[in-house]
N, C-alpha and C positions, 0 to 999 in steps of 0.2 A: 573411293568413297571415304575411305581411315583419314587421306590429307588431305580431302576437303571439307573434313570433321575438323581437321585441328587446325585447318589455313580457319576458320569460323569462330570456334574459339579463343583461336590468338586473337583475331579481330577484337572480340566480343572484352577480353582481357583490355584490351588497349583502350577500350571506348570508354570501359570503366574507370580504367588508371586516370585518362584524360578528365572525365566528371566529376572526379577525388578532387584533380588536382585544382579543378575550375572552382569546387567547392574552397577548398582550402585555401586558395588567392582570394575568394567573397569574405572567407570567414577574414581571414587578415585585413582585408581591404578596409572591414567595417569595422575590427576593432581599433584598428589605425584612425579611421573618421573617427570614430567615439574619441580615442585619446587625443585627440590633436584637437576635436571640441570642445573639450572637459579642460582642457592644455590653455586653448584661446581663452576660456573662461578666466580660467584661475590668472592669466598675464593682463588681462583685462581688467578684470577688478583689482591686481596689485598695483597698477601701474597708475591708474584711477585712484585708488587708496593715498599711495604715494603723494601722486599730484594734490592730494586733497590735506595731505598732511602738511606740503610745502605752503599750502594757503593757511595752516593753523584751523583748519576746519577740522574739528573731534567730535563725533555725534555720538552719543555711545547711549546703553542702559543698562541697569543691575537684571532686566529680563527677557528683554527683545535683543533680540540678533538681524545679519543684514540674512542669515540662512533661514533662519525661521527656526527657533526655538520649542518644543513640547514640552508642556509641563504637566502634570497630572496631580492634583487631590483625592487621597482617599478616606473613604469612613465620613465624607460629607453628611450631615445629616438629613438634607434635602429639603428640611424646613426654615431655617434661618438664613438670612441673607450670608451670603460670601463676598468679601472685599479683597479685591488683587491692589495693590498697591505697587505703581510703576517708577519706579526713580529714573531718571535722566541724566547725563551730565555733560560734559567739551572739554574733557583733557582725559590724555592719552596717560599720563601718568603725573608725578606730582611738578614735575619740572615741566612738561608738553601741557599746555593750556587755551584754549581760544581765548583770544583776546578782544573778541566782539560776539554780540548778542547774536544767540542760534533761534530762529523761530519753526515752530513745527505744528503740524498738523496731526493731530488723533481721530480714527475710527474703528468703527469695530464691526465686524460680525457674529452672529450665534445661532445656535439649535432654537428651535421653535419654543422650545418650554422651559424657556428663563427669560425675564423682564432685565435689561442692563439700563444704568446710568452711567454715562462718563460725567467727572468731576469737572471735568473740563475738554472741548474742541479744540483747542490750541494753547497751546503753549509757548516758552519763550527763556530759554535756558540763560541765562544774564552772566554777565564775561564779569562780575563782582565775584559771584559765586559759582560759577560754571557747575549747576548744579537746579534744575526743576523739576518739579514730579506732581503726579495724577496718578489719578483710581476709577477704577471701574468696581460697581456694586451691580454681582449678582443677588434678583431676588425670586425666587421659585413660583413656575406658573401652572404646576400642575402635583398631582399627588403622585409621588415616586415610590417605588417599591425597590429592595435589592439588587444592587448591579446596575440599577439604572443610573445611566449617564447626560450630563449635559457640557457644551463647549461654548467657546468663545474665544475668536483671534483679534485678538489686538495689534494696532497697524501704525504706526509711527514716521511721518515723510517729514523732512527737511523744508523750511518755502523758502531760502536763502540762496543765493546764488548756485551754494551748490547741492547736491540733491542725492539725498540717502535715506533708504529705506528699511526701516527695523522691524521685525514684527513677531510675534507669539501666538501658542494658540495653547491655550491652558484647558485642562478635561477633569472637570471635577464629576465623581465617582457617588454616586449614593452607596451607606456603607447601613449594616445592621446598627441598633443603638450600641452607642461604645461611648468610649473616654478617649477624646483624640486631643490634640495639641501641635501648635503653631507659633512660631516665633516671628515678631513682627520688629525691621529693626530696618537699618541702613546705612552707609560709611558715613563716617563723623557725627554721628549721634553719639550723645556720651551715655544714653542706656538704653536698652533694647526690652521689649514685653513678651514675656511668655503669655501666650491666651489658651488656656484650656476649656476644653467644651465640654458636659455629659448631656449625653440625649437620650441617654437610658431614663424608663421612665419608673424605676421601683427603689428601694431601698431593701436593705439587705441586714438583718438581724446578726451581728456580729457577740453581743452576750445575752442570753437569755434572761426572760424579765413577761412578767402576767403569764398571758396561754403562747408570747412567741417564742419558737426554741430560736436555737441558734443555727444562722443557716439559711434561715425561713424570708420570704420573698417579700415583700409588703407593697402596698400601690402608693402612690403620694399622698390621695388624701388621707389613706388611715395614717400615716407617718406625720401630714398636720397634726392632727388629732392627740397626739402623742404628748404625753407629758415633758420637759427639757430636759431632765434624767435622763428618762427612755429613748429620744431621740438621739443622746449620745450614744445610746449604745449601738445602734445604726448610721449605715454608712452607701452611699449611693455609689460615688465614686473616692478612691480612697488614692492619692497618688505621691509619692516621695519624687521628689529632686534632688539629683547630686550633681554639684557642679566644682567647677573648677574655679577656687578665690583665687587663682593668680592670672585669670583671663575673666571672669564673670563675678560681682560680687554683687548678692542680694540686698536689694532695698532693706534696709531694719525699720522702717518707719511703717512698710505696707499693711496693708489690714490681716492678707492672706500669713505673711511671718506671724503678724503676732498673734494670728490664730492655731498657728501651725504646732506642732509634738512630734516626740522623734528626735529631735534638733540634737545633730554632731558637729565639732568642730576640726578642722584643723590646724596646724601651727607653719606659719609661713615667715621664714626670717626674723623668728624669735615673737611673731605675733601672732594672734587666734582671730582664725577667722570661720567664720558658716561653711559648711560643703553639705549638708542635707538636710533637708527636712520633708516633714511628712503633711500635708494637708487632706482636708474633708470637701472636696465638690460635691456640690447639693444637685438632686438630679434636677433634668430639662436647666441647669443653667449654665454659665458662662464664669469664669476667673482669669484675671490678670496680674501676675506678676514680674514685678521690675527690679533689672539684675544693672546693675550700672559696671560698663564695659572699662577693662585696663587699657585695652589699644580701642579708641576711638574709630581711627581709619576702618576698622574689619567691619563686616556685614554681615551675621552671623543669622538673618533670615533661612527660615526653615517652614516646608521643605521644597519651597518653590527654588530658589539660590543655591542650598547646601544640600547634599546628599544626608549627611550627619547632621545631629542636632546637637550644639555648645552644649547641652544642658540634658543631661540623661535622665527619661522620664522612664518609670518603673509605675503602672498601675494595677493595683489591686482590684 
């Protein structure tokens, strides 16, 4: 009975060793399929790429990819319309360039509660300036509340001979009121906009004056109401910029400069130049400031393009 207990066991050992090992040749089998899939891919689209480069065909974007790009906005205020702004262009670098017109097609899709306009259905990147661009305007179709989100993929086809495929999908975020900021800009522009937004909707008593102390909350309209004294001494959104004059140097002509206080300089090859200043955003509205760029070629759009902002915003 003992070794026919252990002639069974042995068996039993062996049948499992064998189901290991059967396991183990499926598990290899299928990560070999997977890599040699992933493998065809990637020799497929270089070789395809390749070939598309020997033709001078460049289709490229500063925001769509052939993988599919995500992007994400936060602190959207969920009331004002949002403008993604798409650049285009056919050269691979400054010396690779097409040398004939690229035409393309634009579409889009989105979540149920935002209204989208394309600027345009097609396009047509011209071999003058190898270089075309469109916008898509988000405008809000429902009343949003914290955290809530909405999308939209933008989809970009080639109609020319040859045929590539770019696309995005960007996810703007509804944020609490706040003081947010965006840079709107693109290579060879020779100045680039800071746009800052506040959607807060109060002002904020910064020195004491009548029954307000300091500190103390106010709504818009009693802040209308307000003598020009008194409204100075309140402040909605309150935000410094400090920037870099040997990469960004600010407009001196702007409205928002010559309203600005604070104002330092500093000294750049025996010359003085602006590095900060302090401005007053009025709530529920919008300001634009223009920094005219040293190196034109950069793209110093933010924060759709750039992780970092050219231009370091500090709000109060």
């Amino acid at each position: 009975m003992a070794k026919a207990h252990k002639l069974k066991y042995k068996k039993q050992n062996e049948n499992i060793k064998k189901i290991r090992g059967i396991l183990i040749i499926f598990i290899i089998l299928a990560v070999s399929i997977s890599i040699v899939t992933v493998l065809a891919r990637y020799i497929t689209k270089s070789i395809n790429n390749y070939f598309m480069e020997s033709k001078e065909f460049y289709f490229y974007s500063d925001k769509l990819t052939e993988e599919g790009a995500n992007h994400q906005v936060d602190n959207w205020s969920g009331v004002e319309d949002y403008t993604i702004v798409i650049n285009m262009n056919s050269m691979e670098n400054n010396l690779k360039k097409a040398s004939y017109d690229i035409g393309y097609n634009v579409t889009y899709t989105s979540s149920d509660n935002i209204i989208c306009q394309l600027s345009k259905t097609e396009g047509n990147i011209r071999a003058s300036t190898n270089y075309d661009t469109f916008s898509l305007r988000i405008t809000p179709n429902a009343i949003y509340r914290n955290g809530d989100t909405v999308w939209v993929e933008i989809t970009a086809v080639s109609t020319g001979e040859y045929k590539k495929e770019l696309k995005a999908t960007f996810t703007l975020v509804v944020g609490q009121e706040n003081v947010t900021y965006q840079i709107d800009d693109q290579a060879n522009n020779s100045y680039l906009e800071l746009n800052i937004t506040n959607t807060q909707s109060y002002y904020i008593v910064e020195e004491a004056f009548d029954s307000y102390n300091e500190g103390q909350r106010i709504d818009v309209n009693t802040y209308l109401q307000l003598s020009e004294e008194n409204k100075q001494k309140c402040y909605s959104g309150e935000v410094t910029l400090t920037f870099d004059p040997r990469e960004v140097q600010i407009d001196m002509t702007d409205k928002n400069y010559l309203n600005a206080f604070n104002i330092s300089s500093t000294n750049v090859n025996g010359y003085t130049y602006i590095n900060t200043i302090t401005l007053k955003v009025d709530a529920l509205s919008s300001e634009n400031v223009r920094f005219y760029k040293t190196d034109k070629s950069k793209d110093y759009t933010y924060p759709i393009v750039n992780e970092d902002s050219i231009i370091e915003v500090n709000i109060k």
